[in-house]
C-alpha positions as CSV (number, residue, x, y, z in Angstrom):
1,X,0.0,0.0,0.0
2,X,0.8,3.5,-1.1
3,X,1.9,5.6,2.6
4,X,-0.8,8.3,2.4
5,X,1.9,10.3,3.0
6,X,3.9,9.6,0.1
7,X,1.0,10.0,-2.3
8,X,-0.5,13.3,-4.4
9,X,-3.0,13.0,-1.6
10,X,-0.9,14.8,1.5
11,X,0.2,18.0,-1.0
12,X,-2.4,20.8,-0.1
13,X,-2.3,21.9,-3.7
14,X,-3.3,19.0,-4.8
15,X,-6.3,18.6,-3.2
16,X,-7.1,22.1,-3.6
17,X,-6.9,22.2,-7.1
18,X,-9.0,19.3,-7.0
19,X,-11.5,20.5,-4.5
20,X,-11.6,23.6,-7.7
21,X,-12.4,21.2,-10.3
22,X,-14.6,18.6,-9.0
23,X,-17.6,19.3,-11.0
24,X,-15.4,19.4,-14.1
25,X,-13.9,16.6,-13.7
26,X,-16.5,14.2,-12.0
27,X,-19.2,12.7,-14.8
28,X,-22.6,13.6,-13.2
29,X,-21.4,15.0,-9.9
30,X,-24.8,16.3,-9.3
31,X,-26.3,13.4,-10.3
32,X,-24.3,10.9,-7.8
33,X,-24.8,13.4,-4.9
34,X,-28.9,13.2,-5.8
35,X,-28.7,9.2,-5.8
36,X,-26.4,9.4,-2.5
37,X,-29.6,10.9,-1.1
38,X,-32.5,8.8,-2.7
39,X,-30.6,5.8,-1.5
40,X,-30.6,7.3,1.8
41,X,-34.2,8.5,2.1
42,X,-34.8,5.2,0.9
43,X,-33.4,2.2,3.0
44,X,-31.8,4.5,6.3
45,X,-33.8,8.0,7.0
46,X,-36.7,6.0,8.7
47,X,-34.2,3.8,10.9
48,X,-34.2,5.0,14.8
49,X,-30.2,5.3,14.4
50,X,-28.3,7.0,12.1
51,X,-24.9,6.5,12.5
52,X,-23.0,7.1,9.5
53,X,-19.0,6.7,8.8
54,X,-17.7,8.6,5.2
55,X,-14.4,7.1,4.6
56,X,-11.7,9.5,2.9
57,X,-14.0,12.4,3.5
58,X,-12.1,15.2,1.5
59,X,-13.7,18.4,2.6
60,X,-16.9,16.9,3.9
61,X,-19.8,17.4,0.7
62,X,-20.6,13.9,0.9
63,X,-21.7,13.9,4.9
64,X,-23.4,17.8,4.0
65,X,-25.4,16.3,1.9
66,X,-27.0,13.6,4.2
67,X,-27.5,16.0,6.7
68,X,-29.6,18.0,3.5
69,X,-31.7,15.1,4.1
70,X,-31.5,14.4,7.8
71,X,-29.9,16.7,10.3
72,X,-30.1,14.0,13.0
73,X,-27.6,12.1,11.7
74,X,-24.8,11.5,13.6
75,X,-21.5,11.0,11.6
76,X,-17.7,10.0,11.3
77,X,-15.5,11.5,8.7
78,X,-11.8,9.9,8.4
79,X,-9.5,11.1,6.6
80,X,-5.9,11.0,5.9
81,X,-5.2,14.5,5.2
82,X,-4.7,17.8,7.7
83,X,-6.2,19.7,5.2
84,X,-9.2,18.1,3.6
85,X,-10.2,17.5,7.3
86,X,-10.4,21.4,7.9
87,X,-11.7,22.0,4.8
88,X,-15.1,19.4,5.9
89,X,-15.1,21.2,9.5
90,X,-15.4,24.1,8.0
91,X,-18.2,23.2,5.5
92,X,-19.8,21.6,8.4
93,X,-19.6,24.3,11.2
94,X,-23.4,24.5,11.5
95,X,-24.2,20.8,12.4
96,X,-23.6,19.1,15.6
97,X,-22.7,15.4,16.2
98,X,-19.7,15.0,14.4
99,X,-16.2,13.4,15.1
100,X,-13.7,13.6,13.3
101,X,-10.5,11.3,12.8
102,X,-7.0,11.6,10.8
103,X,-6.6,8.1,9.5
104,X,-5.4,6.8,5.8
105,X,-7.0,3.7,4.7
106,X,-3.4,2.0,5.3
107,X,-3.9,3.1,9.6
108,X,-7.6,1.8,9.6
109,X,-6.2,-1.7,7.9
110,X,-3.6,-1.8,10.4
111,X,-4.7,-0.1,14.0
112,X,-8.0,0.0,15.9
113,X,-9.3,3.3,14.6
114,X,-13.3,2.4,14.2
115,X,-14.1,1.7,17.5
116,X,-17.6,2.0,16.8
117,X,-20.1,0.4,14.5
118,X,-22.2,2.0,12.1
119,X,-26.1,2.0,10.1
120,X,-24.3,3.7,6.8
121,X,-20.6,3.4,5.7
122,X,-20.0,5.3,2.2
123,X,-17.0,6.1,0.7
124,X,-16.3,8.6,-2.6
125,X,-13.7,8.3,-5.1
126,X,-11.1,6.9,-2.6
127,X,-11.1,3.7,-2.8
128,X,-9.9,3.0,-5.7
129,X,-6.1,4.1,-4.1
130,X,-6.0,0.8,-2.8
131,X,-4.8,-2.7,-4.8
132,X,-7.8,-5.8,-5.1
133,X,-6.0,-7.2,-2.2
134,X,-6.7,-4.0,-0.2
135,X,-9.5,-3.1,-1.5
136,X,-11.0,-6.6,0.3
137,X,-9.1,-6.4,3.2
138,X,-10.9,-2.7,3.9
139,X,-14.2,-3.6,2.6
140,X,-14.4,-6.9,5.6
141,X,-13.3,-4.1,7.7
142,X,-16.2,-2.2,6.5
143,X,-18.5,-5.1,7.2
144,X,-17.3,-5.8,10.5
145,X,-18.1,-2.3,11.7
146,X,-21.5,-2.1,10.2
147,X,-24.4,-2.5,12.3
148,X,-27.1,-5.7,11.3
149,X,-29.0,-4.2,8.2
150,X,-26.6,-1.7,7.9
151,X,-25.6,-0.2,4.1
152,X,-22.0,-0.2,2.1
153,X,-22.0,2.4,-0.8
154,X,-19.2,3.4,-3.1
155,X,-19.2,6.1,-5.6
156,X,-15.6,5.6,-7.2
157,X,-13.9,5.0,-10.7
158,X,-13.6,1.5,-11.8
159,X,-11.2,-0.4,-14.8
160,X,-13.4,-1.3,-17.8
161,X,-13.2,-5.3,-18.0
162,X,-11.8,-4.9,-21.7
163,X,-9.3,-2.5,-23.1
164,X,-11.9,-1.2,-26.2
165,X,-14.4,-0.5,-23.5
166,X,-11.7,1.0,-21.2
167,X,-11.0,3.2,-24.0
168,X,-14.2,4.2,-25.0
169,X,-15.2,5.4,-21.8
170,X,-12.0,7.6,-21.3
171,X,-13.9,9.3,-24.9
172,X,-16.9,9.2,-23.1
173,X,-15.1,10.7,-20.0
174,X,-13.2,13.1,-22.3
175,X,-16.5,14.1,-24.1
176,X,-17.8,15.1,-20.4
177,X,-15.1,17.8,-19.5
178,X,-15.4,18.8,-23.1
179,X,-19.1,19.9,-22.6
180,X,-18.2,20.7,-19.6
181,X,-15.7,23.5,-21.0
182,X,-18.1,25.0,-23.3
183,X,-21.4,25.6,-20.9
184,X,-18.6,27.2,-18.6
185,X,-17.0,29.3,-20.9
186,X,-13.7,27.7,-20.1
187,X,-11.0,28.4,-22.8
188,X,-7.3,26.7,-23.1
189,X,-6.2,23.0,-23.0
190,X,-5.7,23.0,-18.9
191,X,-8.2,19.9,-18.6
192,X,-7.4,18.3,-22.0
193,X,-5.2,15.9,-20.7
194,X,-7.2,14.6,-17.7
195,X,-7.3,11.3,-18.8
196,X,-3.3,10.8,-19.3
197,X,-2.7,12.3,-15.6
198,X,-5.4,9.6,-14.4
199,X,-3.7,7.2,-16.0
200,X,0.0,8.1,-14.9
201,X,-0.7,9.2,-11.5
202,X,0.5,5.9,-9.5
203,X,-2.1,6.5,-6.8
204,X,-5.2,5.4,-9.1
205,X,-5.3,1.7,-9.4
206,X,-9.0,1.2,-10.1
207,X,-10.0,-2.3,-10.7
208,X,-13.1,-4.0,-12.3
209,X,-16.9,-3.5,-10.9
210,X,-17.2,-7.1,-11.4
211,X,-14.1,-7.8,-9.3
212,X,-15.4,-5.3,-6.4
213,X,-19.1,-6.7,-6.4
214,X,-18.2,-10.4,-6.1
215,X,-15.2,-9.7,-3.3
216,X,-18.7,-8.0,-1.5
217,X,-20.6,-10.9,-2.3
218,X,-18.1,-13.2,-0.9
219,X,-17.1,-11.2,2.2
220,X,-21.2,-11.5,3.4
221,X,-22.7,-8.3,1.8
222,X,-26.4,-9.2,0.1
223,X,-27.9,-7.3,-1.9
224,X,-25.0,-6.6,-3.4
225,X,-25.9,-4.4,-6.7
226,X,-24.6,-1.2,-9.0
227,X,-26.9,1.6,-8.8
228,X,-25.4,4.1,-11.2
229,X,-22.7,3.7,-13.8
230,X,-21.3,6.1,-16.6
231,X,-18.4,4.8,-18.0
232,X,-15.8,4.3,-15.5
233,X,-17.6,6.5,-12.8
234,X,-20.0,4.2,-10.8
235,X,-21.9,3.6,-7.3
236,X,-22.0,-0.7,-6.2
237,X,-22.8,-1.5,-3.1
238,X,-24.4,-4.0,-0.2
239,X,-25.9,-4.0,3.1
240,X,-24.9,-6.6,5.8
């Protein structure tokens, strides 16, 4: 595993110009924050607890917009970076019942961070930092701290099972920040090469939905399903 501390991840900049960007360079951003909170009014915003745990928080949009939905929440943002954990309790000044914890992925595997269990475990464009191997090892850690009819989602980028599909979905990916550009007035070629810095940055090692879904299948999630998919952007998930 990749130290957090070592990767793209721990430079301020980085994530800043990320933070910038987001809605350029997520497919559907909107759209996977407004199925986030279907799928919560859905299966979780009648349950008696709410406890919810958003792994590699960034600055906090994912938990802000639960509490959109349900300010009674009460929720547990980790994150391995100083800086993405003040941006998220700044964004989330107003609401109450919050903890939150400095951990990479690599300290949760490997120390007793999640003392507690949970109704809701979600987890944005993160995972995917970690190898197959780690991707299971963090996803029994996931089920382990999950309450009885608790819920797993992912929102992440995944590795098409075949390179002509892999490559059509950079276009379709490509075609995105394109449209993107033009409704936003944006000129140059700053975002033109998104897809060779995706593939070159070392800390992106995405593998296949199918791979994901069936290591959930065989770790004890049921249910186990993709709810949204556009190219290689995607939500999967299970409940325990």
């Amino acid at each position: 595993m990749t130290e957090f501390n070592k990767s793209n991840w721990a430079k301020a900049e980085f994530s800043q110009e990320y933070r910038d960007n987001a809605d350029i360079y997520i497919v559907e951003r909107r759209r996977l924050l407004e199925i986030l909170k279907s799928f919560y009014k859905h299966f979780l915003c009648n349950k008696q607890q709410k406890k919810v745990l958003d792994l590699g928080c960034g600055d906090g949009i994912i938990t802000h917009e639960l509490f959109k939905v349900d300010n009674s929440i009460s929720a547990t943002l980790v994150d391995g970076s100083e800086d993405m954990l003040d941006k998220a309790k700044e964004r989330l000044r107003a609401f109450k019942n919050i903890n939150f914890i400095r951990a990479s992925f690599q300290e949760i595997l490997e120390k007793n961070i999640l003392q507690q269990t949970f109704d809701f475990v979600v987890s944005s464009l993160a995972i995917h930092h970690l190898t197959m191997e780690e991707k299971i090892a963090l996803f029994k850690k996931i089920h382990s701290c999950l309450n009885a009819g608790g819920h797993f989602m992912n929102i992440d980028v995944i590795l098409a099972p075949v390179e002509n599909l892999e490559h059509w979905y950079m276009t379709l990916w490509k075609e995105w920040i394109d449209e993107r550009k033009r409704s936003l007035g944006i000129e140059g070629n700053y975002f033109d090469d998104i897809i060779d810095r995706y593939k070159n940055n070392k800390d992106n090692k995405p593998d296949t939905l199918e791979d994901q879904m069936n290591a959930l299948k065989g770790i004890g999630f049921r249910n186990v399903d993709c709810f949204y998919k556009y190219g290689i952007f995607t939500i999967y998930g299970g409940e325990k």
